[in-house]
C-alpha positions in Angstrom: 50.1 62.1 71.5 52.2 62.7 68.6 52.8 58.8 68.1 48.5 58.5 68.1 48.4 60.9 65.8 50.9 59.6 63.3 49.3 56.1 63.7 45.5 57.6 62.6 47.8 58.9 59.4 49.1 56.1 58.4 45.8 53.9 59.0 44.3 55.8 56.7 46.9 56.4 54.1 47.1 52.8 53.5 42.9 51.9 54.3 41.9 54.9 52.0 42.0 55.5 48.4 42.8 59.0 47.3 39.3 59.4 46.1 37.2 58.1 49.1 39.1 59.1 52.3 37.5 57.5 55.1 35.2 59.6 56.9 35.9 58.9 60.9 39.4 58.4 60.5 40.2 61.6 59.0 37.5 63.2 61.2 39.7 61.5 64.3 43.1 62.9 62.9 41.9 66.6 62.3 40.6 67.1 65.7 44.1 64.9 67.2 46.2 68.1 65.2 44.1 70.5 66.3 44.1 69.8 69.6 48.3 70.3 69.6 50.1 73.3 69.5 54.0 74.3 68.9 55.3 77.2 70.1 58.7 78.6 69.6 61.0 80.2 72.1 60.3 83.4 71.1 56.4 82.7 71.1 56.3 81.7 74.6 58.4 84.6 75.7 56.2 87.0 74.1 53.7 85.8 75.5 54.8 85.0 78.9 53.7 82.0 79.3 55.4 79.2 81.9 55.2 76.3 82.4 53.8 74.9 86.1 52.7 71.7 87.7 49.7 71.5 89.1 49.5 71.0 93.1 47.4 69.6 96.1 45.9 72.7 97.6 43.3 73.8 100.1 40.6 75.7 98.1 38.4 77.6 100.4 34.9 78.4 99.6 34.2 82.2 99.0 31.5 83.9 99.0 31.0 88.0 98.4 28.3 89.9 99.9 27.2 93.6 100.1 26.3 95.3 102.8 26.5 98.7 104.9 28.0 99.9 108.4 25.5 100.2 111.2 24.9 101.0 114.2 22.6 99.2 117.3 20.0 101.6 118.6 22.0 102.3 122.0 24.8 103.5 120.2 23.2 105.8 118.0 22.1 108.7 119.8 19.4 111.6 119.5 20.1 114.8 120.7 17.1 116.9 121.5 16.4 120.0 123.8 14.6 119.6 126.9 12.3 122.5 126.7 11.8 124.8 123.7 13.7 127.5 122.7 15.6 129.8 120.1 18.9 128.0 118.5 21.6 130.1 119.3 25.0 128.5 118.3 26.2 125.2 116.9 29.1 124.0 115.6 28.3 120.7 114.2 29.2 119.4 111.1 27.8 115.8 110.1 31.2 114.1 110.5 32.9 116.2 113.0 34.0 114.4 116.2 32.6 115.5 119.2 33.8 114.6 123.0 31.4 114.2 126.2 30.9 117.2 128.2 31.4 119.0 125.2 29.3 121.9 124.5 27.3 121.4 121.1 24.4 123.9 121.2 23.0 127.0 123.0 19.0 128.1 123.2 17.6 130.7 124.3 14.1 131.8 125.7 12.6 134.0 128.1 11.0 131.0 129.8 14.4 130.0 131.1 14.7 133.1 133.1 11.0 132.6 134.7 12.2 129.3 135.3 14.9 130.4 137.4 13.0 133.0 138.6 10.6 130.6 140.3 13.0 128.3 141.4 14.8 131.3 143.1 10.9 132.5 144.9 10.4 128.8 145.9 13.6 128.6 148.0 13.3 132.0 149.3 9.8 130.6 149.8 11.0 127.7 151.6 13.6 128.9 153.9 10.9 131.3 155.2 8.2 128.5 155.9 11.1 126.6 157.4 11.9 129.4 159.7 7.8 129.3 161.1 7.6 125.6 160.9 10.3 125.7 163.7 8.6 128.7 165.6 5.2 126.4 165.6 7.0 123.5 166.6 8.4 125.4 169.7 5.0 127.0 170.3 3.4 123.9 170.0 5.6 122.2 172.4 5.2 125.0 174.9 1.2 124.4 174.3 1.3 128.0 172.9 -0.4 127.9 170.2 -2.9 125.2 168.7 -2.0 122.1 166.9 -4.1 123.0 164.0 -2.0 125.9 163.0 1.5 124.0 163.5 -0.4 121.5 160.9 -1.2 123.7 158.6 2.3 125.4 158.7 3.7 121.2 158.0 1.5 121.6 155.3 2.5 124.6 153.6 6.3 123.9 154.1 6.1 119.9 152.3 3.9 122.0 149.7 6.2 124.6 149.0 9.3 121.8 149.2 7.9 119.5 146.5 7.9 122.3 144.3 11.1 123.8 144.6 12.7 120.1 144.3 11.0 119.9 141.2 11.9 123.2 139.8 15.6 121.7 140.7 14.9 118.9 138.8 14.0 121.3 136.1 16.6 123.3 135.5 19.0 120.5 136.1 17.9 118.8 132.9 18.0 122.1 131.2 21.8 121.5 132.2 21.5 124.7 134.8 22.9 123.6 138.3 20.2 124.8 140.8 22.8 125.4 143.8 25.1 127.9 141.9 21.9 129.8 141.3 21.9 133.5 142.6 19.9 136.6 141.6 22.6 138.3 139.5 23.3 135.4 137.9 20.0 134.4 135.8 20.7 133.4 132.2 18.4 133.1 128.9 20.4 130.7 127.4 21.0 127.1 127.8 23.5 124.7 126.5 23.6 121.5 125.5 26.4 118.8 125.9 27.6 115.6 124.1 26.7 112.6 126.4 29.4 110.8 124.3 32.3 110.2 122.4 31.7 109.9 119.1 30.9 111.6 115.7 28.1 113.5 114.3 25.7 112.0 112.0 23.2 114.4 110.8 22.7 118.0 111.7 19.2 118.7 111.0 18.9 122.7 112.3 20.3 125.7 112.0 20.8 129.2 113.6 18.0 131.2 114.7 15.3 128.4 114.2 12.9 127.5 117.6 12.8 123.9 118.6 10.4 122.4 120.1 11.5 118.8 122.4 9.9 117.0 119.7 12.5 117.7 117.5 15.7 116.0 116.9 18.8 118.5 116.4 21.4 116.6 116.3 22.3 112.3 115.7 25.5 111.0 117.2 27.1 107.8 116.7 29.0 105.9 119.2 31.7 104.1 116.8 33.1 101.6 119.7 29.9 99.2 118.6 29.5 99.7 115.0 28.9 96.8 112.8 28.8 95.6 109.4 25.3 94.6 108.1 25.7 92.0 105.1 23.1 91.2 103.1 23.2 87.4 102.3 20.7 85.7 100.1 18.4 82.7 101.3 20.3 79.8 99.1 23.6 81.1 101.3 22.4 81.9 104.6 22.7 78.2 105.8 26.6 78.2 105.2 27.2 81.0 107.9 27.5 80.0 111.4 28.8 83.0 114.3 32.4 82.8 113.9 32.8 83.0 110.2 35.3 85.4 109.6 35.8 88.0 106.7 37.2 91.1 105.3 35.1 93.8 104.3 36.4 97.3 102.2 34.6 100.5 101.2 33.9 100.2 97.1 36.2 103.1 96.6 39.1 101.5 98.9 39.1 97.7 97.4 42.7 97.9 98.7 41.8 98.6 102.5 40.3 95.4 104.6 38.6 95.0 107.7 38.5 92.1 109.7 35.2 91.3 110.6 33.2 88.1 112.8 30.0 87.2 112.2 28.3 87.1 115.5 24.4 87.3 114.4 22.6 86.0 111.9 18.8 86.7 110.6 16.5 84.3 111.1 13.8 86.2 108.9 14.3 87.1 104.7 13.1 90.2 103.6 10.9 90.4 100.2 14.2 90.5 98.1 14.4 86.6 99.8 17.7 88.0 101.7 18.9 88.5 105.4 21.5 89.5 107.4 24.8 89.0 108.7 25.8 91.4 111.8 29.7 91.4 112.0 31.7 92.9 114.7 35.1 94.7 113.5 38.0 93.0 114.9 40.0 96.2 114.5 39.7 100.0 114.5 37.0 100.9 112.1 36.7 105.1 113.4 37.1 105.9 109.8 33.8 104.2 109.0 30.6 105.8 109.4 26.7 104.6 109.6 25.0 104.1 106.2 28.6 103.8 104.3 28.1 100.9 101.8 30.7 98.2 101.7 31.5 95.0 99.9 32.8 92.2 101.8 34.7 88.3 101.2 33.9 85.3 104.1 35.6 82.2 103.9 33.3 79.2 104.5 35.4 76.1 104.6 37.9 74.7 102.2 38.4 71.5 100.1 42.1 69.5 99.1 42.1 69.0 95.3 44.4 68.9 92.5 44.2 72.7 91.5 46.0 74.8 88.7 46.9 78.9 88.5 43.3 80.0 87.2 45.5 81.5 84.2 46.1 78.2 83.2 42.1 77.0 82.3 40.8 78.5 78.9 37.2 78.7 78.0 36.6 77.3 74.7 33.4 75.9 73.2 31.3 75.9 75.8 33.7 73.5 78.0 37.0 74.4 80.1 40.7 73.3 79.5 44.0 73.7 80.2 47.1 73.4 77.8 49.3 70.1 78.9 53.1 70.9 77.9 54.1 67.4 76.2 57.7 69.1 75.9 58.7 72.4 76.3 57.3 73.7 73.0 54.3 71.3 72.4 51.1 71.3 73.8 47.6 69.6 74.0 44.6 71.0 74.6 43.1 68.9 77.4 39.7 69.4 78.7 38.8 69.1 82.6 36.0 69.9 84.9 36.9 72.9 86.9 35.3 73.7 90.6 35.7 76.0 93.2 38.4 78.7 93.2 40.7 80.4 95.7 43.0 82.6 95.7 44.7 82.3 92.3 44.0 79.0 91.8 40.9 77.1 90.6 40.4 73.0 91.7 39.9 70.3 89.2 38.2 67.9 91.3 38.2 64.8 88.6 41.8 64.3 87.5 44.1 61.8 89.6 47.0 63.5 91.7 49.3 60.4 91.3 48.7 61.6 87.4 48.5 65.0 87.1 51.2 66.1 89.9 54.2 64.6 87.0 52.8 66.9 84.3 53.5 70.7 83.4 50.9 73.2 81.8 51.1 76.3 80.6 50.0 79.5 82.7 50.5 83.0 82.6 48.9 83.1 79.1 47.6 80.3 77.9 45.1 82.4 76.0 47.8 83.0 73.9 48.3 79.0 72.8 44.3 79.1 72.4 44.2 82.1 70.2 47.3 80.3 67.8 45.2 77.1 68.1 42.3 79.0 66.7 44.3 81.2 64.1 45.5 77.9 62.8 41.9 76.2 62.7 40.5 79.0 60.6 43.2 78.9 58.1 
């Protein structure tokens, strides 16, 4: 470069008056100095800047979406009461975990006594029509009595035993076990249990207010299914196939990754022209919860080019370059057509390997070659 240059100089030195320089030949040798730069050793220490070679690499494609945590219907669970009644106690806090069996609410009502009560009459109720189903039977046997009244006993006794296997029934989804039921024992209060493990998600009553089974107290979530729902837009959607795999992080934890799989994707866009990718967690995710928005990276293939540290490539003008070291103190400002980047490193898809893999560029600051290149320019 530095022998082109001192060629243009002398061409026109000798092929130009003092008085008329020609035009393209100096035009040619300005832009030939400009683009070269010296720096001295204390320069490029300052500025930290090192010399690399450029390298074959695989550049994967990446591709960031947005998204939140959810949940498939059977794993997000609505907790209501059976039958109405008074809220006496809860716990819950959204959040808090919870574990099956466990107790999460008590109600209470007067109709929960009559309930019992009735259930207690009908199998009094029933005993005794059982007791004079057998006496008819016997007396029918015996032709004692007429088979008219030993019918009409049958009757009364598969009357009377619907009802109290439905009062059972009753109280048993009111969470009140029928068979432990005894006179002394009848309760205005009953309690309701976690059908899962799992966490809370909303809490939407509180003390002292009456529910009706309409209403829904409590949500839980079942975390062993939840899900990461990316939103990806319509240009995009075509490059994911199930099996893509990603790493998704909470917007306040850009440190902290979760391996995720795409196993679903959208077939239908939205109004915002966007679908979605449902990802299963390949790891624990109990720390996430439904609705939590989160950001996420997916690798969708990958490319072997001639690639440089992304440091390297300046923006200048409108175009992109990169700073070729012609010793260890000069260098040229080079342009090049940058593509895809990856980890670090950004491809240059047009240069020859067997070229560039023998030369050295500057990297760790080549803004700061650029911004003496420009100093120097304006002067």
């Amino acid at each position: 470069m530095k022998k082109l240059i001192f060629v243009v100089l002398i061409a026109w030195t000798s092929c130009s008056s003092p008085s008329r320089p020609s035009t393209q030949s100096e035009a040619i040798a300005a832009n030939e100095q400009d683009s070269v730069v010296t720096m001295s050793d204390v320069e490029l220490q300052n500025a930290g800047i090192q010399l690399v070679h450029p390298e074959i690499r695989d550049i994967y494609t990446q591709v960031k979406l947005n998204g939140q945590i959810d949940v498939p219907p059977q794993n997000l669970i609505s907790i209501s009461s059976p039958v109405g009644g008074f809220l006496k106690y809860t716990h819950l806090l959204p959040g808090d975990h919870v574990k099956k069996g466990e107790v999460i609410a008590e109600l209470q009502d007067m109709q929960y006594i009559q309930m019992q009560q009735d259930y207690l009459t009908a199998k009094t109720r029933l005993a005794f029509l059982q007791q004079e189903l057998n006496r008819q039977q016997a007396l029918s046997e015996n032709q004692a009595t007429s088979q008219k009244n030993y019918q009409q006993i049958l009757s009364e006794y598969q009357a009377q035993q619907i009802q109290f296997h439905a009062l059972a029934a009753k109280l048993r989804l009111m969470g009140i076990e029928p068979d432990s039921l005894t006179p002394d024992k009848l309760s205005s209060i009953i309690r309701l249990r976690s059908p899962i493990n799992g966490y809370v998600a909303s809490v939407n009553v509180n003390i002292g207010k009456y529910v009706m089974p309409t209403d829904v107290l409590f949500q839980l979530v079942d975390p062993r299914d939840i899900h990461a729902a990316m939103t990806v837009f319509q240009e995009d959607i075509d490059l994911f196939k199930p099996g893509i795999r990603g790493k998704v992080y909470l917007p306040n934890q850009p440190g902290k990754f979760y391996d995720v799989e795409v196993v679903l994707i959208t077939r239908n866009v939205d109004s915002n022209r966007a679908g979605l990718l449902h990802c299963h967690f390949l790891q624990d995710a109990s720390g996430l919860l439904p609705g939590m928005y989160v950001s996420g990276n997916f690798t969708l293939g990958h490319e072997r080019s001639v690639a440089v540290p992304d440091h390297a490539v300046v923006h200048y003008q409108g175009k992109d370059y990169v700073f070729v070291a012609h010793d260890n103190h000069t260098f040229v400002l080079t342009p090049v057509r940058t593509g895809k980047a990856d980890s670090g490193w950004i491809a240059l898809p047009d240069v020859k390997p067997e070229q560039w893999l023998r030369l050295q560029v500057a990297a760790g600051n080549a803004f700061a070659i650029l911004g003496k290149m420009k100093n120097r320019i304006e002067d």
